[in-house]
Every structure is written in structure tokens, then in C-alpha cells.
N, C-alpha and C positions, 0 to 999 in steps of 0.2 A: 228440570231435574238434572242433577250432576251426573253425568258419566263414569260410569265405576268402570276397571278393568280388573281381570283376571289375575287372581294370586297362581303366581307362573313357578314360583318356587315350592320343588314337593316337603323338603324341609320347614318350611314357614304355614303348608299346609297341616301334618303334622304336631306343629306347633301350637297353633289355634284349637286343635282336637284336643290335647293334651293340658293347655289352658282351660278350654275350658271344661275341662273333667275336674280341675284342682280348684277351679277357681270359681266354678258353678255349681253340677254334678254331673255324674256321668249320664244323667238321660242328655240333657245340652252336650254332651260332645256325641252320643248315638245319634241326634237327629241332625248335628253339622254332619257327619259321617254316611247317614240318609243322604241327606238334601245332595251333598259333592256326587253320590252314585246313579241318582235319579235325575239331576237336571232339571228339577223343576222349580218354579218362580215359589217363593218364601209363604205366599199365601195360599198357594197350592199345596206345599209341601204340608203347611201346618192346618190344612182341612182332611188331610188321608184322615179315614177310619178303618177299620180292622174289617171290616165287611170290606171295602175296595179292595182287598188284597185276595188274592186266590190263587193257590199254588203258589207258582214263582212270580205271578203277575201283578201289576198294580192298576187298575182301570180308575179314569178317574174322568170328568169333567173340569178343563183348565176354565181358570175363573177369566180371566183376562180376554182370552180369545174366543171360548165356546168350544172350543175344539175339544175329542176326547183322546185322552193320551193313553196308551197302552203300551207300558213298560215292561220289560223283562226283569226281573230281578237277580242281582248277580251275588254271587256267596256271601259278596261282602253285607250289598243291604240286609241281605234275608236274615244274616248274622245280628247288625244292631235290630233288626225290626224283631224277633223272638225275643231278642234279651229284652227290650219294653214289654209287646206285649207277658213278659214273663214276669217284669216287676212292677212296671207303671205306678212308681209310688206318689208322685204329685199329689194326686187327688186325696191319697191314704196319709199322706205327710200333713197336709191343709189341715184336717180332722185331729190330728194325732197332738199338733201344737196348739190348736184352739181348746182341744180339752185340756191339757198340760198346764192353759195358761189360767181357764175359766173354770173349770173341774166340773163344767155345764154339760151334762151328757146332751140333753134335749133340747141346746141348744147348737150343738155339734151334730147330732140327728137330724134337725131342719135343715142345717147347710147342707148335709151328703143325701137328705132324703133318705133315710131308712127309716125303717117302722120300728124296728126291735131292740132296745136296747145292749143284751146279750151280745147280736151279730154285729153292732155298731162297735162293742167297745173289742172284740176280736179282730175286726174288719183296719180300725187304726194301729194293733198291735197293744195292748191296754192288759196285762194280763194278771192273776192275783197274785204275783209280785210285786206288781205297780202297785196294786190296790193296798196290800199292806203294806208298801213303805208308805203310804198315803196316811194311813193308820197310825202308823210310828211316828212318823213325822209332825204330825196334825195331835196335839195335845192341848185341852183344855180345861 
């Protein structure tokens, strides 16, 4: 395996944050922003669940080692970890453009696993605006 070093420059760290807010979204520059305050290995970093977290702490089980890591959380992480768990849209995004593309409720409902159709098309953001331009649009 190559040996990587340390980006030593705070500017170019910065940089990369800011890249990738523009050039991916801002959840990819929140969890760069995690991952540089927590120190933990990439795979560890991208198993946290929101239960590991308690208070300001992060308890985890490191995958590599066995070892268990008990972190502090400093203003900064606690700052990007609220603002995910506050919008965490990935999962809402996925749903949102499968129906967009398929106009397949129920089959958008199989991928997120929901039972209801109602809280599915709420849950992607679907609202009866969309619905009537859908309406409008759609002439036959």
C-alpha cells in the first residue's frame, strides 16, 4: 500500500472542504470536516451511527484494530454532526429522483421501504404542486 502523508497546509485543507461543498454537496464537505476532527480511519468514520453518539461523545468499536475509541467531541464536529443528523438528505434525495424519473410511487416505496404511500411522497418532498404540474404537464 502507498504511503500517504499529511495535508500540512491549513489553506489547502480548507480548500478541499470548500471543493467539495461545490463540487459534491455540503454533506461530503460535513463529513471531510468530521473525519479531520475525530481522527478516525475512513471506514470507521463512515460506520458512526447516531446511536454511537451521546452527549458530546462518540463510542465506537475501531474496525481495524478491535480497540474501542472514545472520543470527545469538539464544537466543531458536534456543529457538522447536528447539521446531518438535521438534514441527512441522501437517502430523501435517492427517492426524490427515482420518482421524478419513473413517476413509480411503489416502486420508490420498495427501495426506501415505506408502507404508505401519503408519507413516502411527503418523506421525498413530492408536494401538490408537484402533483399539478404533473397534471399540467402531462396532456393526452
Amino acid at each position: 500500500m502507498a504511503e500517504v502523508e499529511a495535508i500540512k497546509e491549513l489553506d489547502s485543507i480548507k480548500l478541499i472542504s470548500h471543493l467539495l461543498e461545490i463540487r459534491c454537496s455540503k454533506q461530503m464537505s460535513d463529513i471531510w470536516n468530521i473525519g479531520l476532527n475525530l481522527a478516525l480511519r475512513i471506514s470507521d468514520l463512515l460506520s458512526i451511527k447516531f446511536s454511537d453518539i451521546q452527549d458530546d461523545r462518540i463510542v465506537i468499536k475501531e474496525a481495524k484494530t478491535g480497540k474501542q475509541a472514545n472520543i470527545k467531541l469538539n464544537n466543531k464536529a458536534l456543529k457538522y454532526i447536528r447539521r446531518i443528523q438535521q438534514e441527512h438528505p441522501m437517502r430523501k434525495t435517492r427517492g426524490y429522483h427515482l420518482y421524478r424519473q419513473t413517476k413509480d410511487i411503489g416502486r420508490v416505496m420498495k427501495m426506501l421501504r415505506h408502507g404508505s404511500e401519503g408519507v413516502m411522497l411527503r418523506y421525498i418532498g413530492i408536494t401538490q404542486d408537484n402533483i399539478d404540474k404533473d397534471f399540467d404537464e402531462l396532456e393526452i
